[in-house]
N, C-alpha and C positions, 0 to 999 in steps of 0.2 A: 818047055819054056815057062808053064804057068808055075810049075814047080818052082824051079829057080827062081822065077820073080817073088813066085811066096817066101820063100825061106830069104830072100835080099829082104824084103820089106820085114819080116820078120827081125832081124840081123840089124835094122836100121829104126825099128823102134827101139829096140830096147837098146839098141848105143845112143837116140835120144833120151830117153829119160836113165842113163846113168849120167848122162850129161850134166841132166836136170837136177835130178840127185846129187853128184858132187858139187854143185852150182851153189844148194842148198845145204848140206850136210858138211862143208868148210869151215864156212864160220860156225857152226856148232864145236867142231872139233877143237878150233883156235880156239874157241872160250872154255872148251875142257881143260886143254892142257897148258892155255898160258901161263897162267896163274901157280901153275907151277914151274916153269922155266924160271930159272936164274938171269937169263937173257933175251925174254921176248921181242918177236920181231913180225911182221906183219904176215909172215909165210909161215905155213906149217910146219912143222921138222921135230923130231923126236927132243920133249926137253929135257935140260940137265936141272933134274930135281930136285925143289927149293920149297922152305914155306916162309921164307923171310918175307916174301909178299905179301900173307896172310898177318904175319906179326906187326909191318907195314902197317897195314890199313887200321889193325886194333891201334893203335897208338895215334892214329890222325882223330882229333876229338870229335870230331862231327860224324864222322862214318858207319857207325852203329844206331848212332843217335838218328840218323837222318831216316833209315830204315824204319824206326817207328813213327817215324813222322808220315811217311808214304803210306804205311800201317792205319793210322790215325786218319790223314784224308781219304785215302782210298776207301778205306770201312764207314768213315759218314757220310759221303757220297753215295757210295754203295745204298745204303740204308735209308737216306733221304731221298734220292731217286726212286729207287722202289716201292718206297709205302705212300708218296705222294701220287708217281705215276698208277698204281696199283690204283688208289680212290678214283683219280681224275679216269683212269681206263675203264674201270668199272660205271662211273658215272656216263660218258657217255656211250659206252655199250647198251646200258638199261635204258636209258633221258632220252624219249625223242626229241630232240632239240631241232627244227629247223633251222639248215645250212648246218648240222653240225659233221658230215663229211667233210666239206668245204673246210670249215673253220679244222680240223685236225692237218689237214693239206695246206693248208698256210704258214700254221706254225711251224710244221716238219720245215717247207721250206723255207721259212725267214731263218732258224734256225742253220740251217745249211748253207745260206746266203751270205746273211750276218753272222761272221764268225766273232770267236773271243778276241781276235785280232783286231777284227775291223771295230770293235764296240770296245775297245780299250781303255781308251779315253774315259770314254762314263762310266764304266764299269769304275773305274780306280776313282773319280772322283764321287762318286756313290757310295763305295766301300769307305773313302776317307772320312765323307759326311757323316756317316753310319760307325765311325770309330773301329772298322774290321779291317782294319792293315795290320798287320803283319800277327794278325789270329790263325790260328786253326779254322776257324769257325767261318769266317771272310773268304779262305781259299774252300771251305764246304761248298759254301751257298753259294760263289759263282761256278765253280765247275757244275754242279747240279744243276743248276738252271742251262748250263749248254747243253746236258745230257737230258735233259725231262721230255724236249716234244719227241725226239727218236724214241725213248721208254715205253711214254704214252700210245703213241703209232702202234708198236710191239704190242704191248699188252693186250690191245682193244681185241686183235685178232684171236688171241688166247680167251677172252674173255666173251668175247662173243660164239666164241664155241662151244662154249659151257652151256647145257641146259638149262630151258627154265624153269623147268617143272619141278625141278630140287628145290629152288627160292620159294616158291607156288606152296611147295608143300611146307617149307620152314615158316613163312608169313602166314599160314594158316594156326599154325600151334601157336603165335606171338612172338614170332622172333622178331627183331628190329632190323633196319638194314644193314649197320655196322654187325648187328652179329652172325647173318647170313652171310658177311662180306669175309667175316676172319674162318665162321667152319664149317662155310660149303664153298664159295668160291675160292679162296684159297688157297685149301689142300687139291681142287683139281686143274688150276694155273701154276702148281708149282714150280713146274720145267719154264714156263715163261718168265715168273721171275726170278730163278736160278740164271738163266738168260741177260737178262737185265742187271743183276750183280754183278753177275762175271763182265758182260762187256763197260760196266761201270767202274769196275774195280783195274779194268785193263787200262781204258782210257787217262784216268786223273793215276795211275800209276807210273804210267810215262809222261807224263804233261810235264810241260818246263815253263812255257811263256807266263802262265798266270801265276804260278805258284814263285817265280823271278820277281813278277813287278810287284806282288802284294806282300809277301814278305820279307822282313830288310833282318831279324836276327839267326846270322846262321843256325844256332840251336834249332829253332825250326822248319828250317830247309827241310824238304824231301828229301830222296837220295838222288831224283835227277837233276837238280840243283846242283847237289854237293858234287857227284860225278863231272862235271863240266870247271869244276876246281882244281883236277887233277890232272894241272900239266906244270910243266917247268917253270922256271922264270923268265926262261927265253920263247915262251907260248910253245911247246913240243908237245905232244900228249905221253905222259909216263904208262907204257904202257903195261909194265908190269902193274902199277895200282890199278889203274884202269880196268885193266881184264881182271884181276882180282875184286874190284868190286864190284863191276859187271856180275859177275860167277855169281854174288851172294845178295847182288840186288834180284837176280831173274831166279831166283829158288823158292822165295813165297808165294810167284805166281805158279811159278810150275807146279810146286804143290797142292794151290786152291785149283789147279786145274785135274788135278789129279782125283783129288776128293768129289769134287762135281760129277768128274769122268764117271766115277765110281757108284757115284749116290743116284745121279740122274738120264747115265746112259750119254753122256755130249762122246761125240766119234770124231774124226779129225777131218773128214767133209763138212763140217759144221753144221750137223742139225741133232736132233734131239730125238733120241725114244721115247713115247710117249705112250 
């Protein structure tokens, strides 16, 4: 009998997680091959293969366009996050600051609290004061600022890992702090802020609400913008376009995740060799 019950339980995990797995590996499959179906449709089924979807979307004038534009904020986001949070991480790792726990635990959760939703309002009429509607530069510096105290949190722990005796011995020779901070801390926090890119570059790459209210020229749209443009006139979702730009909007992330994979060891539990 205990046999038997092994090999059921046996027999009844692994028809759960094919479960799981088809659960999951569906919609993958639908955005492989809609995109070429001539007649997509919300179920999966062998398609009858087309690239006029593809020729589709090049002829919609915004759709390539908009790709560099998610290109463009997600990469100074990315960038502005990291070397900001990077100093501020670094400062309060080293800075005995009294309450400065405290204070990093506040920020994370005002952050978490007040979202970009609920601070909307000032948010836009800030940006408007400030002349950053419908910039690049406007949709930077608010997504960055929602991303900076999660960053900060992240990095401190990287950074308070890091030895001190390296810096000890750098400010002995006359190094300065900025230049102890670019090559020695650094190069040995780099999986952390690999970390921080990536989840920088993921977040303002799907974002829609901010990058909706503060930009008014579609030329500048994103592509999750422009994607929520592709339906009918009767509000249908086309989903030939749709899963066709789907397809080549989620290819630069899968990429940059590929390269990271590569360079810094990220594995699909999500942590990091280090």
């Amino acid at each position: 009998m205990n046999l038997v019950g092994h090999v059921l339980g046996r027999l009844a995990s692994a028809a759960f997680l094919a479960v799981v797995a088809a659960f999951f590996a569906l919609p993958m499959l639908w955005l492989a091959s809609a995109p070429f179906d001539a007649h997509p449709s919300v179920t999966v089924s062998p398609p009858e293969f087309t690239l006029d979807n593809f020729r589709a979307i090049l002829d919609n004038p915004y759709a390539l366009g908009s790709i560099g534009n998610s290109v463009i904020q997600a990469g100074g986001a990315a960038v502005t996050v990291v070397v900001l949070a990077a100093l501020a991480a670094y400062a309060l790792s080293r800075v005995r600051v009294p309450g400065r726990d405290a204070l990093l635990y506040v920020l994370l959760l005002l952050s978490s609290v007040v979202t970009g939703t609920a601070a909307m309002v000032p948010i836009f009429e800030l940006a408007t004061r400030l002349g950053l509607v419908d910039t690049h530069l406007g949709v930077v510096l608010v997504v960055s600022g929602g991303l900076l105290p999660a960053a900060i949190f992240i990095l401190k722990d990287f950074m308070d890992a890091t030895p001190t005796s390296y810096e000890e011995s750098a400010r002995v020779f006359g190094a300065s702090p900025l230049q102890i901070l670019r090559h020695i801390v650094v190069p040995l926090v780099r999986p952390g802020l690999a970390t921080v890119a990536v989840w920088a570059v993921a977040s303002v790459w799907g974002g829609f609400l901010m990058q909706y209210i503060l930009l008014r020229d579609p030329g500048k749209s994103p592509s999750a913008v422009v994607l929520y443009t592709l339906y009918t006139e009767g509000g249908q979702p086309d989903l030939a376009l749709i899963s066709t730009f789907s397809l080549l909007y989620s290819l630069p992330v899968v990429l940059m995740y590929l390269f990271v994979s590569s360079r810094y060891g990220f594995r699909f539990h999500g942590g990091i060799k280090r």
